[in-house]
C-alpha positions as CSV (number, residue, x, y, z in Angstrom):
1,X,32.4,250.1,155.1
2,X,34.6,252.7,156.8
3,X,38.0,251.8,155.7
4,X,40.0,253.9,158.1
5,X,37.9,253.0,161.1
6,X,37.9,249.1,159.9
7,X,42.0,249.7,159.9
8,X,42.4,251.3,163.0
9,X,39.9,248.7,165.0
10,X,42.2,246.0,163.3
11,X,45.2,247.5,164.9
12,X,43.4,248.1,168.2
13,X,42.5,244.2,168.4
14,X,45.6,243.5,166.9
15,X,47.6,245.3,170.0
16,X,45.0,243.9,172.4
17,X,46.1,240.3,171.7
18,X,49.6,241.4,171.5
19,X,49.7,243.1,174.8
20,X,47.5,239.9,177.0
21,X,50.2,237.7,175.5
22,X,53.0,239.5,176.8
23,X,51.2,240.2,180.0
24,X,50.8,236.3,180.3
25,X,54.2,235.5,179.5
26,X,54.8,237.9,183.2
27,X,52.4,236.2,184.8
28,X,54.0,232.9,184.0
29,X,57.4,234.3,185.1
30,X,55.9,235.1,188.5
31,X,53.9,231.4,188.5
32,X,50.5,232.4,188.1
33,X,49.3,230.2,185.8
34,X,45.8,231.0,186.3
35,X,46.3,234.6,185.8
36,X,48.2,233.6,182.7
37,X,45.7,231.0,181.0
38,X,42.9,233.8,181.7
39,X,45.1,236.5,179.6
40,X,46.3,234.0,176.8
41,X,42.0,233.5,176.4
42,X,41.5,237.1,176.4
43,X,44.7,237.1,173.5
44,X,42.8,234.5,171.6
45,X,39.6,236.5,171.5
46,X,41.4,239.7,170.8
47,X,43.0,237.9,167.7
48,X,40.2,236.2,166.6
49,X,38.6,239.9,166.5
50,X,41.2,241.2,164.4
51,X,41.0,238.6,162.2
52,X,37.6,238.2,161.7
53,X,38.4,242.5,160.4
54,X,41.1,241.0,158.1
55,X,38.8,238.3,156.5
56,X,36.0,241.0,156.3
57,X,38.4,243.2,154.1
58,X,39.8,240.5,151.6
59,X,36.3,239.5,151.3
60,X,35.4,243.5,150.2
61,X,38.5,243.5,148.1
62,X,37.4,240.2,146.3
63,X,41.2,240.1,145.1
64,X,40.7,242.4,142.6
65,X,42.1,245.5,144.2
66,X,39.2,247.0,145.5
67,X,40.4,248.1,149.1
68,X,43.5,250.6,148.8
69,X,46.3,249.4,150.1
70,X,48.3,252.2,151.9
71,X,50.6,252.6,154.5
72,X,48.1,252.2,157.5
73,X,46.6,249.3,156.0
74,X,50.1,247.8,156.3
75,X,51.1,248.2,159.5
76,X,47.5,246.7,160.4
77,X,48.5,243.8,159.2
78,X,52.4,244.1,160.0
79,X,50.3,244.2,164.1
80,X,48.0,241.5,163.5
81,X,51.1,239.1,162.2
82,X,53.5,240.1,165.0
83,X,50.0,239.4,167.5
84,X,49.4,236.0,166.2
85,X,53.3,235.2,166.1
86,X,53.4,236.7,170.1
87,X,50.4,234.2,170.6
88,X,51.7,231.2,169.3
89,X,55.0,231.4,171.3
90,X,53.8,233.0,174.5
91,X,51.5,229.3,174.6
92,X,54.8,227.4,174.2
93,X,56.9,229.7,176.4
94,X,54.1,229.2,179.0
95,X,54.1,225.6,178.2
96,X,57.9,225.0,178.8
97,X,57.2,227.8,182.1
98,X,54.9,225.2,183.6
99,X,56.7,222.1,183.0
100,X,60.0,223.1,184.5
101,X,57.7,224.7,187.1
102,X,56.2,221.1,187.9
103,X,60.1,219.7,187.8
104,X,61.4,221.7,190.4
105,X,58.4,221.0,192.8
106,X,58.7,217.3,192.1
107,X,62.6,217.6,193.7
C-alpha cells in the first residue's frame, strides 16, 4: 500500500462528501429538493469511499502501530470526521428545510 496516496485519496473523498453536503444544504435554501436529495446521495457515496480508505488502514495497522501516524494522516481523518458530521446535519437541516417548506404552502 501507498501510504501517502491512500492519505491523500482519503482526504479527496473526505472533501468530496463535505463539499455535496454543503452544496445540498444551498439547494435546499433555494427549494430544490431534488437537486438536494441527488447531492446528499453523491455525499453518502463520497463518505462511504473515504471510509472504506479508513477501515483499509486500521486493518493494515492491526492496532499495533504499524501505519505511521503523522501530520497528514491527521488531518485525513480531522476531513473525514468534519465530512461525516457536515452529512449528518445537512440531512436534518434539509429535513427541518422541507417541513417548514410544506407548512408555508399548506397556509
Amino acid at each position: 500500500m501507498d501510504l501517502e496516496s491512500t492519505v491523500m485519496e482519503l482526504i479527496i473523498y473526505a472533501g468530496e462528501s463535505r463539499s455535496n453536503s454543503m452544496e445540498a444544504l444551498r439547494a435546499a435554501r433555494q427549494g430544490d429538493w431534488e437537486k438536494a436529495d441527488e447531492l446528499l446521495v453523491a455525499a453518502t457515496d463520497a463518505a462511504r469511499q473515504a471510509h472504506h480508505i479508513q477501515t483499509q488502514l486500521i486493518g493494515a495497522d492491526e492496532g499495533c502501530g504499524k501505519i505511521p501516524v503523522n501530520l497528514i494522516m491527521v488531518h485525513a481523518q480531522d476531513h473525514l470526521m468534519n465530512a461525516m458530521l457536515c452529512q449528518e446535519l445537512a440531512v436534518e437541516i434539509i429535513k427541518l428545510r422541507r417541513e417548514v417548506a410544506e407548512l408555508k404552502n399548506a397556509h
